[in-house]
C-alpha positions as CSV (number, residue, x, y, z in Angstrom):
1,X,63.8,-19.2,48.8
2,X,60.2,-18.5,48.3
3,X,58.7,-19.5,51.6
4,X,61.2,-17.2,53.5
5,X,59.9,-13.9,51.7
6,X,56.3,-15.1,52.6
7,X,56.9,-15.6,55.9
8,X,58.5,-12.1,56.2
9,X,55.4,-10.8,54.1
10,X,52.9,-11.9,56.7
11,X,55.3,-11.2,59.6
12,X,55.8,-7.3,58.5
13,X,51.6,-7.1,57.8
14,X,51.3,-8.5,60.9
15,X,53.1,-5.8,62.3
16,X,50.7,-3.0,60.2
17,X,47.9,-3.8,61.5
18,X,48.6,-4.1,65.5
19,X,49.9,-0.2,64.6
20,X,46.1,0.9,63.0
21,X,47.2,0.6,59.7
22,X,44.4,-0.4,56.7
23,X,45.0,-3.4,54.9
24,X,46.3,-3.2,51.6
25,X,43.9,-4.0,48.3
26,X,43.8,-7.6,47.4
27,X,45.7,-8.3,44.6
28,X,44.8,-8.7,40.9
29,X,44.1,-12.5,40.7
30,X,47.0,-14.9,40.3
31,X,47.7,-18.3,39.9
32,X,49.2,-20.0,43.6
33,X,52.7,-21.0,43.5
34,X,53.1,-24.8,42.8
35,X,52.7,-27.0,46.2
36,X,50.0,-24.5,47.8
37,X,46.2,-25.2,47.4
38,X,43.8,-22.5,46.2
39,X,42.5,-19.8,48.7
40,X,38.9,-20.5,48.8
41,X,38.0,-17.2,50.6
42,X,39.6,-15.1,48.0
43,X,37.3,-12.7,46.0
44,X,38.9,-14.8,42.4
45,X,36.9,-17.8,43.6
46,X,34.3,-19.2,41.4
47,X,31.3,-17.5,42.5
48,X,28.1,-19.8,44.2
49,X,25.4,-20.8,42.3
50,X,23.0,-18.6,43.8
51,X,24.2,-15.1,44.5
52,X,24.1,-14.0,47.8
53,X,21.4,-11.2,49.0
54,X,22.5,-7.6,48.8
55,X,24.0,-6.1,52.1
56,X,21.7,-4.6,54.6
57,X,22.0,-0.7,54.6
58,X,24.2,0.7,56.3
59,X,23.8,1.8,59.8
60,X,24.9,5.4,59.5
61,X,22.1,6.3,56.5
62,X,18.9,4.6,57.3
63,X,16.4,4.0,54.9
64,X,13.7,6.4,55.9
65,X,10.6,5.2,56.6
66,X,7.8,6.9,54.0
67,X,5.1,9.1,56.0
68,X,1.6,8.3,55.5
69,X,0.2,11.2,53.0
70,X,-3.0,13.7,54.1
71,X,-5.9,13.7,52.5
72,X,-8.2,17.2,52.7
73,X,-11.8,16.7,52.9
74,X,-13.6,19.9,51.5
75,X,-17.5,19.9,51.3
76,X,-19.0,22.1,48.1
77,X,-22.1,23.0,50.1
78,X,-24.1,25.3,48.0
79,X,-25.0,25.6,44.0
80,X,-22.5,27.2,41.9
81,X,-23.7,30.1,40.8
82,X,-21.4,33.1,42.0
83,X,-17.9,34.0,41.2
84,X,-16.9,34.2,44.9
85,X,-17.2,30.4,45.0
86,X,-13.9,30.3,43.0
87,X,-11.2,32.5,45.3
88,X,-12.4,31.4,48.0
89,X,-11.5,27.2,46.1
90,X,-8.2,28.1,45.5
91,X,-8.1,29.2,48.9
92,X,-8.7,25.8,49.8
93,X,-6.2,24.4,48.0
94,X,-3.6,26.4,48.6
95,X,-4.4,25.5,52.5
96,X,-4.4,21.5,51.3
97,X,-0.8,22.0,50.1
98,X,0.4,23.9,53.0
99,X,-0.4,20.9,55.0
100,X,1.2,19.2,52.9
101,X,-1.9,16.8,51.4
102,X,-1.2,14.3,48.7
103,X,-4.7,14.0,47.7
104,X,-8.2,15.9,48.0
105,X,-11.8,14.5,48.5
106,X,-13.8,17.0,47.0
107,X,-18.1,16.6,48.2
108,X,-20.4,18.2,45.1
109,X,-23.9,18.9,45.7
110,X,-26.4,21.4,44.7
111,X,-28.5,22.3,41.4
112,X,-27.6,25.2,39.5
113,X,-24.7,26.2,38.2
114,X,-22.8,28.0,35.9
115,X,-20.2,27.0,33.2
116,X,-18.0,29.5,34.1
117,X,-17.3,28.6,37.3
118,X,-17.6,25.2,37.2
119,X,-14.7,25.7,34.6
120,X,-12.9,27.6,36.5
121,X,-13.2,25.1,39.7
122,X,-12.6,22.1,37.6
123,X,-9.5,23.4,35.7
124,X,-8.0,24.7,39.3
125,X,-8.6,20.8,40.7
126,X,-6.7,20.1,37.9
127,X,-3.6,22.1,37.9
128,X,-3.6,21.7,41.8
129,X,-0.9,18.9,41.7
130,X,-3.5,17.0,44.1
131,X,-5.1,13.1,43.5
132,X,-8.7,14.4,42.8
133,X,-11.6,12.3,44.2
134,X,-14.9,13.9,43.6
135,X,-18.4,12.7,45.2
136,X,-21.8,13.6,44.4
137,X,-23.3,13.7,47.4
138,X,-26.2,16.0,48.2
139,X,-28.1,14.3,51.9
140,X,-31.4,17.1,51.1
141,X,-32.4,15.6,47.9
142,X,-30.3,13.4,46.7
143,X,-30.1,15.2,43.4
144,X,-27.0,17.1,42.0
145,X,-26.9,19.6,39.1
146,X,-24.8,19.1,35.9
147,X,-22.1,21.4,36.8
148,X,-21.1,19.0,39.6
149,X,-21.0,16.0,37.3
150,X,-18.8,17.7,34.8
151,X,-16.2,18.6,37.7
152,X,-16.4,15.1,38.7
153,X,-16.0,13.5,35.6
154,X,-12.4,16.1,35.0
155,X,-11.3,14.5,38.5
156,X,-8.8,11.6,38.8
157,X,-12.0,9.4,40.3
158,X,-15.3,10.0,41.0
159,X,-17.9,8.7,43.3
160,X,-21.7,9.4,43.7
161,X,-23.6,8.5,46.7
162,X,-26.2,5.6,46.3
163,X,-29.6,6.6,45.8
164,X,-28.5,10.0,44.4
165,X,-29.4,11.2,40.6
166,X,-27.7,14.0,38.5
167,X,-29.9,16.1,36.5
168,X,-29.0,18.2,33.4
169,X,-31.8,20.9,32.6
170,X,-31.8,23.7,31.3
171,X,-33.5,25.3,34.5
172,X,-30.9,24.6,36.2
173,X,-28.0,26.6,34.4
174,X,-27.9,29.7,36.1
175,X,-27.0,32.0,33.3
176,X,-29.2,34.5,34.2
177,X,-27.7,35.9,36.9
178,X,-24.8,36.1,35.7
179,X,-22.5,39.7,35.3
180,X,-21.9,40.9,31.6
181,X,-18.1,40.2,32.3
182,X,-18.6,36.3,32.6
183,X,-17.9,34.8,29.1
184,X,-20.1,32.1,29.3
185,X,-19.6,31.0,25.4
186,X,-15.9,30.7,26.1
187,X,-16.4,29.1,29.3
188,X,-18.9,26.7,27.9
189,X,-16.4,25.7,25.2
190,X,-13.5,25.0,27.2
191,X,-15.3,23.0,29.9
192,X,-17.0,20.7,27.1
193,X,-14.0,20.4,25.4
194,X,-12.4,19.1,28.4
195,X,-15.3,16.6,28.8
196,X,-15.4,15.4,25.4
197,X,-11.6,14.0,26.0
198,X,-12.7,12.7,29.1
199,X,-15.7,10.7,27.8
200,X,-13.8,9.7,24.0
201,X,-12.7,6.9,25.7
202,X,-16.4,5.4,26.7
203,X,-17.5,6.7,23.1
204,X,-19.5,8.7,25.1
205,X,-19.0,11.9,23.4
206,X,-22.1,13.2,22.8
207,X,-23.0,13.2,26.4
208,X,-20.8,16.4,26.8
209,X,-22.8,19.3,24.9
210,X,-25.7,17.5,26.8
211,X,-24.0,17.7,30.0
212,X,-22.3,21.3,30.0
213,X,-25.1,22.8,27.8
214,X,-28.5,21.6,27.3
215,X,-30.4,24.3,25.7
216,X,-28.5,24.0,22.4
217,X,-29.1,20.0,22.1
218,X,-32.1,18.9,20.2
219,X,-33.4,15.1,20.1
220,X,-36.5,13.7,18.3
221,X,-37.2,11.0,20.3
222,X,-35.4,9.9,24.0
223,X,-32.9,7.8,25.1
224,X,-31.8,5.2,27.0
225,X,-28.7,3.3,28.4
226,X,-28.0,-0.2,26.0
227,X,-26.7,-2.2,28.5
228,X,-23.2,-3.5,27.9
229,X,-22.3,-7.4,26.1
230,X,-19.7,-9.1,25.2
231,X,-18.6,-7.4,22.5
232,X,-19.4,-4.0,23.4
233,X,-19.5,-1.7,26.5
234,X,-22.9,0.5,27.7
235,X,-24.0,3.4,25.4
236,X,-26.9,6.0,24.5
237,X,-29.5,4.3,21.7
238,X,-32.8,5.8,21.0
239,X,-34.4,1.9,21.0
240,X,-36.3,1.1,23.7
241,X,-35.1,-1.7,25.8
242,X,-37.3,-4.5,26.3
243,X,-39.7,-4.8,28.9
244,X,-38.5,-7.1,31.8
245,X,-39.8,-10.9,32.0
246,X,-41.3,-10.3,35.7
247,X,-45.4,-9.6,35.2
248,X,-45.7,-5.8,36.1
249,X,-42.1,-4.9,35.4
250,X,-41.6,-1.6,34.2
251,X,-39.0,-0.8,31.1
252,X,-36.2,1.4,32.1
253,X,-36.7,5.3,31.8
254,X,-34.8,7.4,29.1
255,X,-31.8,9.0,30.4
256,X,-32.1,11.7,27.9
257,X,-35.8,13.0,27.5
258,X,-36.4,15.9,24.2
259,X,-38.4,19.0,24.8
260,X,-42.0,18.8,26.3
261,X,-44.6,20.1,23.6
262,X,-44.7,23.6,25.5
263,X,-41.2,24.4,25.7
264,X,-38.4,24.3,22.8
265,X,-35.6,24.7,25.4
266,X,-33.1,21.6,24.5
267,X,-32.7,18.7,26.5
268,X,-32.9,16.7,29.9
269,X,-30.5,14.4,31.3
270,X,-31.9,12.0,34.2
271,X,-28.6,9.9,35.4
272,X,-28.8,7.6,38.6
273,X,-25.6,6.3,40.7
274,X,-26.1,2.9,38.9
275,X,-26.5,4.3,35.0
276,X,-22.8,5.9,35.8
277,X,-21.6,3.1,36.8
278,X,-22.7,0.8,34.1
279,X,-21.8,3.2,31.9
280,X,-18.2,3.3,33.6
281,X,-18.3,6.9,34.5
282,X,-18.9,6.8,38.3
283,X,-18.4,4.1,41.7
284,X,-21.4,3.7,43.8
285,X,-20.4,4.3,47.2
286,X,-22.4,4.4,50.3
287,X,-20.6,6.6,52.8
288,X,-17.3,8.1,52.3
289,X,-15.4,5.6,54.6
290,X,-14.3,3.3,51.8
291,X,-13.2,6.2,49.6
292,X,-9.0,6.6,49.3
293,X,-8.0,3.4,51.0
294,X,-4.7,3.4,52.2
295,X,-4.0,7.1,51.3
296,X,-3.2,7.9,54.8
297,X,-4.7,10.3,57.3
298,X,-8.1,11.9,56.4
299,X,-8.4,15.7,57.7
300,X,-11.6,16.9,59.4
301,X,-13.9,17.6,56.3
302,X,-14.6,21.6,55.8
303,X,-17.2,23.3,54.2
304,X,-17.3,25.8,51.8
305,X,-20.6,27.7,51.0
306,X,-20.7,31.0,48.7
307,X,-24.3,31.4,48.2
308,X,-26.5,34.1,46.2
309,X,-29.2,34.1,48.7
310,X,-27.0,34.4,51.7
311,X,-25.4,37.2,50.0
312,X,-28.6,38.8,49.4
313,X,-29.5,38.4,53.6
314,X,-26.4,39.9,54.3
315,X,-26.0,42.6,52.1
316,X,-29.9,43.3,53.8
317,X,-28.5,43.4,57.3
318,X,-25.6,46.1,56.2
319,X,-28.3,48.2,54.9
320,X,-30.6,48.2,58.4
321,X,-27.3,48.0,60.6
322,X,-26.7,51.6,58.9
323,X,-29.7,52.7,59.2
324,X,-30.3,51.6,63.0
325,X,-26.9,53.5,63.4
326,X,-27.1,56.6,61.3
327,X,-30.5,57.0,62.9
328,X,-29.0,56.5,66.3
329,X,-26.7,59.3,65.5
330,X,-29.6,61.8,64.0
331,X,-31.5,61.7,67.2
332,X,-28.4,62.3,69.1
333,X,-27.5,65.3,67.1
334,X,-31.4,66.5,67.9
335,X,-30.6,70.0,69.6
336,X,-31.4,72.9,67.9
337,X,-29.1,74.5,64.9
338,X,-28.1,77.5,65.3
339,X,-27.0,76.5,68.6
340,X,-29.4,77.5,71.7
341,X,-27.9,80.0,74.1
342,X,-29.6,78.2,77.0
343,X,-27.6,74.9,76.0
344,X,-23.6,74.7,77.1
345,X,-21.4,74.0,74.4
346,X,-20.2,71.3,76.2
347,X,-23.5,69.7,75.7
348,X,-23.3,69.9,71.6
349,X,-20.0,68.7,71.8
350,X,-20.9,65.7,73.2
351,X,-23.5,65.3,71.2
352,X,-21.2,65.3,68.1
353,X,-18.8,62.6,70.0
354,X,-21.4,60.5,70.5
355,X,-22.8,61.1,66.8
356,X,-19.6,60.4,65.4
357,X,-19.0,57.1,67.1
358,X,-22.6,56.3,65.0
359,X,-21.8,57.6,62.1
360,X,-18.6,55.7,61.7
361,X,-20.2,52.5,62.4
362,X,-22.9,53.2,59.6
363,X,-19.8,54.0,57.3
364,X,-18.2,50.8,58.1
365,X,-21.4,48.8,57.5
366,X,-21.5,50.6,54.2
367,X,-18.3,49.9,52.9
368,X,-18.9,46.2,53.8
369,X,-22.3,46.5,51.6
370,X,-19.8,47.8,48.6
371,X,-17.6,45.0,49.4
372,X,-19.9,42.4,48.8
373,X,-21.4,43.9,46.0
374,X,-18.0,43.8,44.4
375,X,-17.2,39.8,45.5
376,X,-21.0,39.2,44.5
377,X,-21.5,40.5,41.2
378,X,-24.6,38.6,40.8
379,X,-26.8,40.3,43.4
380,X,-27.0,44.2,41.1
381,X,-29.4,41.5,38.6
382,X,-31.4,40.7,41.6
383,X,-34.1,42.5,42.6
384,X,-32.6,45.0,45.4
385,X,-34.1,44.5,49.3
386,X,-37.4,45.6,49.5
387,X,-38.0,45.3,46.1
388,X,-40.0,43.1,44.1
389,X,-39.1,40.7,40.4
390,X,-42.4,40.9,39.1
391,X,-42.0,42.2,35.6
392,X,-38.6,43.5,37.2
393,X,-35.5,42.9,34.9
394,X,-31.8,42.9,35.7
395,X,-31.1,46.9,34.4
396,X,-33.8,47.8,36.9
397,X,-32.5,45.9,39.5
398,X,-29.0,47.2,38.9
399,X,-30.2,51.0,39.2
400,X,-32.2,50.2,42.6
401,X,-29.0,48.7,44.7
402,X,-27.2,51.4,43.6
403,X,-29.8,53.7,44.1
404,X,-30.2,51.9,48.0
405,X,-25.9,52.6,48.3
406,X,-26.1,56.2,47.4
407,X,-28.7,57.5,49.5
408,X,-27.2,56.5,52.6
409,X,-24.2,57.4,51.5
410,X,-25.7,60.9,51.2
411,X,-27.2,61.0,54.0
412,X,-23.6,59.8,56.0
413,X,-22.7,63.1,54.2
414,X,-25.4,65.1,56.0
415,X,-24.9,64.0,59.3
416,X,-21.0,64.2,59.8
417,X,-21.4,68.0,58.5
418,X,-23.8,68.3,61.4
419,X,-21.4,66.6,64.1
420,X,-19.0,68.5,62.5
421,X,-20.8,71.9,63.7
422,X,-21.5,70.5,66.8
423,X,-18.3,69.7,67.4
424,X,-17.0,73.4,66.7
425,X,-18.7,74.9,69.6
């Protein structure tokens, strides 16, 4: 009686599935009545020997396809020695995430510095969420401060340009001009601190205080690079190498040179694109069109220059543009006070319109001169236009920009009273 309920089994599923109706779930595994072979194409069969490759996705949720990434290309085209250098970083990177970069190629150049801001620049690649790739790059004279190094050597890679040498002196640190609210202990701290982790692994640890300050270092006799063996990798020893076999080769010069005789001021650091990279600090590149291969599309590079002496030009051509226009406006408001009965009214009132239009241009061009006074600190301990640094020192300096602010301002004062009167007539 068996093979009758089968047959009306199939016949009534049969009938469920001309209608639309699913299938039902295959049974739990059973053993086949006596008589009947195994179902081979049941899901209870022995599995192959090899399992079979994972279904293809399904067509309704493609896999999406991952998007190349951007990579911004900034150029750090000017020495770092003013605070307006770092807003104007950030600025950068806040533009390199809002189009939507995964990684940032970051061109160094220039000679002085300051720890502060190279700090502040390093620490702000940092926490930017960006892959960091730094170059030392500088096409003028292929020489690049130590303030660029020590951003590079924070970064995720860094690169220098063949043919170009960083140089750590302290002539080059540009503590002088900075304004008394730059902590530059703290600052030099911090930033050491953060290379002395970033050399430990290199046992290169004492290049940091070298690198970030080298006024307070003090060495006896030079150094120079061991190359590395075997056993151990490149380091700093105060032996000098041997001299080469060839006849008239020259021995290798110190990377670290002490004091000349006239001057107690610390230490020198001489490195060239191949002492980092034996040293396993930096990659010697020659142009930037091997650098972040694969990482996607490159941006158009930009550059970014915040520059003392650029400051100091403009904050010279806001001074004459007010005085070209405040002048302007004096000769305009040249008729005679108490007003002259054989002159209309009409006349001095015109004169004050026009006067006015003057004046407020010299007030602009002022208020832009306080305004970059403000973003450049720096320039109130340099000497003020028209006025000379010999035996100057920053105090003096300070009093004669503000001294060159306040006059005009004064003199702003003077002349809209007098359009003022004018324009009462």
């Amino acid at each position: 009686m068996a093979r009758p309920r089968r047959v009306l089994a199939c016949s009534l599923l049969a009938l469920a599935l001309s209608a639309g109706a699913q299938p039902p779930a295959d049974p739990a595994p059973t053993t086949p009545p006596a008589g009947e072979p195994p179902a081979t194409d049941s899901p209870a069969s022995t599995p192959p020997a090899h399992p079979s490759p994972a279904p293809p996705a399904s067509d309704d949720k493609p896999t999406a396809k991952p998007k190349a990434a951007r990579v911004y290309h900034l150029r750090l085209d000017t020495d770092m020695d003013c605070v307006a250098l770092v807003p104007a970083f950030r600025d950068h990177l806040r533009d390199a995430a809002d189009k939507k970069c995964a990684a940032i190629i970051l061109e160094l150049s220039g000679d002085r510095w300051r720890p502060d801001i190279a700090r502040d620049l390093a620490f702000a690649l940092r926490e930017s969420g960006l892959r960091t790739i730094a170059v030392l790059n500088d096409p003028r004279d292929h020489r690049v401060g130590a303030g660029a190094l020590a951003i590079g050597l924070l970064a995720d890679e860094l690169f220098i340009e063949r043919g170009t040498f960083v140089l750590a002196a302290p002539a080059h640190i540009a503590t002088d001009f900075a304004p008394d609210s730059a902590d530059l202990e703290r600052a030099t701290r911090e930033l050491s601190g953060a290379l002395h982790v970033a050399l430990a692994p290199r046992a290169l640890e004492s290049l940091a205080w070298m690198i970030v300050d080298p006024t307070r270092e003090s060495l006896d006799k030079p150094l120079y690079l061991a190359p590395a063996t075997a056993t151990s990798p490149a380091a700093l020893t105060s032996t000098p190498p041997a001299r080469p076999n060839q006849s008239g080769g020259k021995p290798p010069a110190p990377i670290v040179r002490p004091p000349a005789a006239s001057d107690n001021r610390g230490v020198s650091v001489e490195l060239s694109a191949d002492d980092l990279h034996r040293l396993g600090l930096a990659t010697p590149v020659r142009g930037l069109s091997s650098l972040a291969p694969g990482a996607g599309t490159r941006l158009a590079p930009v550059a970014l220059r915040a520059s003392l002496d650029d400051a100091r030009a403009k904050a010279a051509e806001q001074l004459a543009a007010a005085d070209r226009a405040m002048a302007s406006a004096d000769k305009t408001l040249g008729l005679d006070w108490p007003r002259d009965p054989n002159v209309s009214r009409d006349a001095y009132q015109k004169a004050a319109a026009g006067a006015v239009r003057e004046l407020d241009s010299a007030a602009a061009a002022l208020a832009s001169f306080e305004s970059l006074l403000a973003e450049y600190p720096e320039l109130t301990r340099t000497p003020a236009p028209g006025q000379t640094s010999v035996a100057g020192k920053p105090s003096g300096y300070a009093t004669r920009w503000k001294r060159e602010a306040q006059s005009r301002a004064d003199d702003l004062t003077k002349l809209r009273e007098k359009a003022r009167l004018f324009a009462s007539q």
